[in-house]
C-alpha positions in Angstrom: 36.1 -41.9 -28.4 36.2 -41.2 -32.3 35.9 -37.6 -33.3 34.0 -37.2 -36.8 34.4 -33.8 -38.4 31.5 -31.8 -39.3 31.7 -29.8 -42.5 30.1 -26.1 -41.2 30.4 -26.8 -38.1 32.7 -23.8 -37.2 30.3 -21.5 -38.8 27.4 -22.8 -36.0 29.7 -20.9 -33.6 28.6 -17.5 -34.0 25.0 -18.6 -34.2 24.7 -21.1 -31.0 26.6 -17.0 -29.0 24.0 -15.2 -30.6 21.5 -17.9 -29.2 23.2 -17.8 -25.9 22.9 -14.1 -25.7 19.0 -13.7 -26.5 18.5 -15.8 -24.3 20.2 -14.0 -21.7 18.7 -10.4 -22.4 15.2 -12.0 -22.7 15.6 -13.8 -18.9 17.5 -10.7 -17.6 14.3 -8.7 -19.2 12.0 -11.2 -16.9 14.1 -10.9 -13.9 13.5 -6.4 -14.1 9.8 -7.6 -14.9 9.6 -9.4 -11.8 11.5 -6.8 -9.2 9.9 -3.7 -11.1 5.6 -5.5 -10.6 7.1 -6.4 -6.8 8.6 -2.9 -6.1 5.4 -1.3 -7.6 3.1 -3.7 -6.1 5.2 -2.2 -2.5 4.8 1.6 -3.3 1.1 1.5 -3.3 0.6 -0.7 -0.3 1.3 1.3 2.7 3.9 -0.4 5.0 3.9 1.0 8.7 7.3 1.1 9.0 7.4 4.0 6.4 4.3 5.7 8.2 6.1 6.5 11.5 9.6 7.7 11.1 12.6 7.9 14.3 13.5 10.9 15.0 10.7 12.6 13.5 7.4 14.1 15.5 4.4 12.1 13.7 0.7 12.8 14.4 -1.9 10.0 13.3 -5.2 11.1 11.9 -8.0 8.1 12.0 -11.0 7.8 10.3 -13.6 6.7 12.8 -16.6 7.9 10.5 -19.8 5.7 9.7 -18.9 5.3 6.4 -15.8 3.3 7.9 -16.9 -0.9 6.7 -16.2 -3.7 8.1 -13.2 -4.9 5.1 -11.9 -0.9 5.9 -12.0 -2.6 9.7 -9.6 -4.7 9.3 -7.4 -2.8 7.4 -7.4 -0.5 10.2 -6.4 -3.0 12.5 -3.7 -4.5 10.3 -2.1 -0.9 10.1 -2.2 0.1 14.1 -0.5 -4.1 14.5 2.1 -3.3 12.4 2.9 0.5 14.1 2.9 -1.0 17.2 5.2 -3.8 16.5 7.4 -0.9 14.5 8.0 1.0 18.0 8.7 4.7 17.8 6.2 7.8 19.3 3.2 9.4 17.8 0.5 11.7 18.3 -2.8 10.4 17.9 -6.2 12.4 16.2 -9.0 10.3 15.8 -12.5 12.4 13.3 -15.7 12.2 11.9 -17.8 15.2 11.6 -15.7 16.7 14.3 -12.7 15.7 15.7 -10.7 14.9 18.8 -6.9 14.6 20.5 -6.8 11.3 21.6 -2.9 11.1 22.2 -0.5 13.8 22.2 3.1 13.7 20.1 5.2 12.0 21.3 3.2 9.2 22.9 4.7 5.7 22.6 3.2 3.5 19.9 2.4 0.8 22.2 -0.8 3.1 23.6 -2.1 2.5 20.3 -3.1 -0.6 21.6 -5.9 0.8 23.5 -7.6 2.0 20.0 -6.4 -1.3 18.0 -8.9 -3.2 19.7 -11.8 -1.5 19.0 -11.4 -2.5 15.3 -10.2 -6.1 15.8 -13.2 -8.3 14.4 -14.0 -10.5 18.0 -13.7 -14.2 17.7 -16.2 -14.7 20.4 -18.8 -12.2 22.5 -17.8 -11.5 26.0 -20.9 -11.8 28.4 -21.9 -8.6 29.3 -19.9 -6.1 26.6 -21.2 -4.0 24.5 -20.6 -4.5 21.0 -21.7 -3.7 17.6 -22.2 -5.6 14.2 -20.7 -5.0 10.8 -21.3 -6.9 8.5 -20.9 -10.9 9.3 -18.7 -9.5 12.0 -18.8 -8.1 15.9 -16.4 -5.5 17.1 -16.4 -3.8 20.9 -18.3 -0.3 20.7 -15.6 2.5 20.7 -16.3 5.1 23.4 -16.4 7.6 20.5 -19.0 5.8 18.8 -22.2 8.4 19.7 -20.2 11.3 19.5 -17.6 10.6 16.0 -19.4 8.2 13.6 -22.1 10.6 12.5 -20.8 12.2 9.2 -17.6 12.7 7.5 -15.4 16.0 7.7 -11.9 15.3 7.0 -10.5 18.9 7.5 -11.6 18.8 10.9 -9.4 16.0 11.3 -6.2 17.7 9.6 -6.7 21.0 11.1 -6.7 19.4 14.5 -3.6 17.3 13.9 -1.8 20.3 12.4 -2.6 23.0 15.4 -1.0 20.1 18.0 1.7 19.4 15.6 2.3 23.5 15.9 1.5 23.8 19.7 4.0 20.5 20.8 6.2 20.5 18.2 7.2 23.9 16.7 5.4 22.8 13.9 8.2 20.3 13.0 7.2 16.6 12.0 4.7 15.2 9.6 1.3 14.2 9.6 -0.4 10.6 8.2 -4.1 10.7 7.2 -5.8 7.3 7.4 -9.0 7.1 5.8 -11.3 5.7 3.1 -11.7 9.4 2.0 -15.0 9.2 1.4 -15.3 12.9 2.6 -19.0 14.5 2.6 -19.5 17.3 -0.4 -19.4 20.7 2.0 -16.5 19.6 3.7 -14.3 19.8 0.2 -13.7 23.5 0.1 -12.3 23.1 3.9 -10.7 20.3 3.2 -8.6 22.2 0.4 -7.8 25.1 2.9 -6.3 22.3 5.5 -4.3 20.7 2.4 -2.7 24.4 1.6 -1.9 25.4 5.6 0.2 22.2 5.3 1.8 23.4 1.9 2.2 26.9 3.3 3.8 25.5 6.6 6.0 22.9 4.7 4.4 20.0 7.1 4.4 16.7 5.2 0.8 14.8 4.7 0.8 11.1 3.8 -2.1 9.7 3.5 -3.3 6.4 3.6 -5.8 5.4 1.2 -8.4 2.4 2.9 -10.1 0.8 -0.1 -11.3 4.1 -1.4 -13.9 4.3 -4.0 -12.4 5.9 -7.2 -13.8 9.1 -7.1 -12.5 9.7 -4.0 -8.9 8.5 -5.0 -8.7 10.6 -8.1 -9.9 13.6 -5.7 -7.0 13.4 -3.5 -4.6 12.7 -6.5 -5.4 15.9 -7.6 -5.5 17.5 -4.3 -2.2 16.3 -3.4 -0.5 17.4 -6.7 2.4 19.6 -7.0 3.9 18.3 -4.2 1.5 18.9 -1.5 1.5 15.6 0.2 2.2 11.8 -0.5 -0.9 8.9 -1.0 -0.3 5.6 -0.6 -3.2 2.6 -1.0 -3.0 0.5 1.9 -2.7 -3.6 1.5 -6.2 -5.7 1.4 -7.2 -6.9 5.0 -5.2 -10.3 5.9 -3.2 -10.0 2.4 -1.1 -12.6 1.5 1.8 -11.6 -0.8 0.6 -13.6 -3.9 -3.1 -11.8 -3.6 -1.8 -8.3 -3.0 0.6 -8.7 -6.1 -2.2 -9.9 -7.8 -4.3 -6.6 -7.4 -1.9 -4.5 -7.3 0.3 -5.3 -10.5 0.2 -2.4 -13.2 -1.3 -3.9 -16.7 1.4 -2.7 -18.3 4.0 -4.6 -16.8 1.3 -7.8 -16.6 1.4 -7.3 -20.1 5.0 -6.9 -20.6 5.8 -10.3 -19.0 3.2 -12.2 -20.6 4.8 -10.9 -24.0 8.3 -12.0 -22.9 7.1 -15.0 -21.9 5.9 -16.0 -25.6 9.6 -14.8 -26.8 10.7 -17.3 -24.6 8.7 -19.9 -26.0 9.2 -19.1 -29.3 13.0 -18.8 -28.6 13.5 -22.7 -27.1 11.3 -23.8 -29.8 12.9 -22.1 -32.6 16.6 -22.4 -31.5 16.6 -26.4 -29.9 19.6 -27.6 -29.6 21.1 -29.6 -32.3 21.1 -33.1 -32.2 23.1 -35.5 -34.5 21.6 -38.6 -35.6 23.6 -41.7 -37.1 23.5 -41.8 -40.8 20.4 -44.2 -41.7 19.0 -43.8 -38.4 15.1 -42.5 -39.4 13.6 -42.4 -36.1 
């Protein structure tokens, strides 16, 4: 092999570093893009593992209300799969206009099973069972179903969950609302005095948000400020990881990494690497 010098050449050193650098900070930049729309994608979905914690008394609050639909169904069911499969103990409060202690603290998860069922869509109609229809989909009647779907009270629901959490527990251990919030309008002002006996009694609430409509979020944003409780938006029914990402991913990180993207581009078109043609070769 014959070596030809290159007059300059040693001056392309500082340039092709400087190349190899941006290039490095812009794909680094991509790489935080990524892990920061997957980690905020995960803190508004509501994993079940986070909802029931070892070691710690946990009482469940379910929404069995009419305004319940058949998508909120299913993310019901998706939640009480997951629990179950997580293990642990919980207490178990299950509301409408009034509410009722369906298991007490302490129960093992697995029991849940006996409620998971009655929001698990049914791929075929037993002869004989009673069902009813929501939507495109059947589902077995609950055995609360005359009794708890007629309105919406959430208070009634946390004040019950609280006053077992005190009776079997000292008062020690947390609470986890599940709901679409869609509370009625009379229940707000009760619903406020439940939210500040947990503040007062340093219980924690989490809630979990089923596919609420707006208003309804940016209520419990505000009644959960300053620290009095936790929300969390749980996952679309049957979500695949591409699809919740895809609903879930802050614009402003969207944005972000369409805008490095195009400094990428511009950077390999821009800064090709430099190829040496014979003399007189004009292709």
């Amino acid at each position: 092999m014959t070596r030809v010098p290159v007059a300059g050449l040693p001056d392309l050193g500082p340039l092709a570093r400087r190349t190899s650098l941006l290039r490095l900070v812009l794909a680094a930049a991509l790489a935080g893009l990524l892990a920061a729309s997957v980690w905020a994608a995960a803190g508004r979905s509501a994993p079940a593992s986070r909802l029931i914690q070892p070691g710690v008394h946990t009482v469940l609050v379910l929404d069995v209300s009419a305004s319940i639909r058949p998508r909120v169904y299913r993310q019901v069911d998706d939640t009480l799969r997951r629990l179950i499969a997580g293990g642990g103990g919980t207490g178990l409060v299950v509301f409408s206009d009034i509410a009722y202690e369906l298991l007490p603290v302490g129960t093992p998860v697995r029991e849940l099973a006996s409620v998971e069922r009655f929001f698990r869509p049914l791929q075929r109609v037993p002869r004989g069972v009673r069902t009813v229809a929501l939507g495109h989909a059947r589902f077995l009647r609950a055995p609360w179903g005359p009794t708890l779907t007629q309105g919406t009270k959430i208070s009634t629901g946390l004040e019950v969950a609280l006053d077992e959490l005190v009776r079997e527990a000292d008062g020690r251990g947390r609470v986890v609302l599940v709901s679409d919030l869609g509370d009625e309008i009379g229940d707000l002002t009760a619903l406020g005095r439940q939210i500040d006996r947990y503040a007062t009694r340093r219980v924690p609430l989490q809630v979990v948000a089923l596919s609420p409509q707006p208003e309804d979020l940016r209520l419990f944003r505000s009644l959960l400020a300053g620290g009095r409780g936790s929300l969390l938006e749980a996952a679309p029914p049957g979500d695949a990881t591409g699809r919740a990402l895809e609903e879930r991913l802050p614009a402003g990180v969207a944005i972000a990494a369409v805008g490095l993207l195009l400094a990428l581009a511009v950077n390999e078109a821009s800064c090709a690497r430099l190829a040496l043609r014979p003399r007189g070769d004009a292709s």
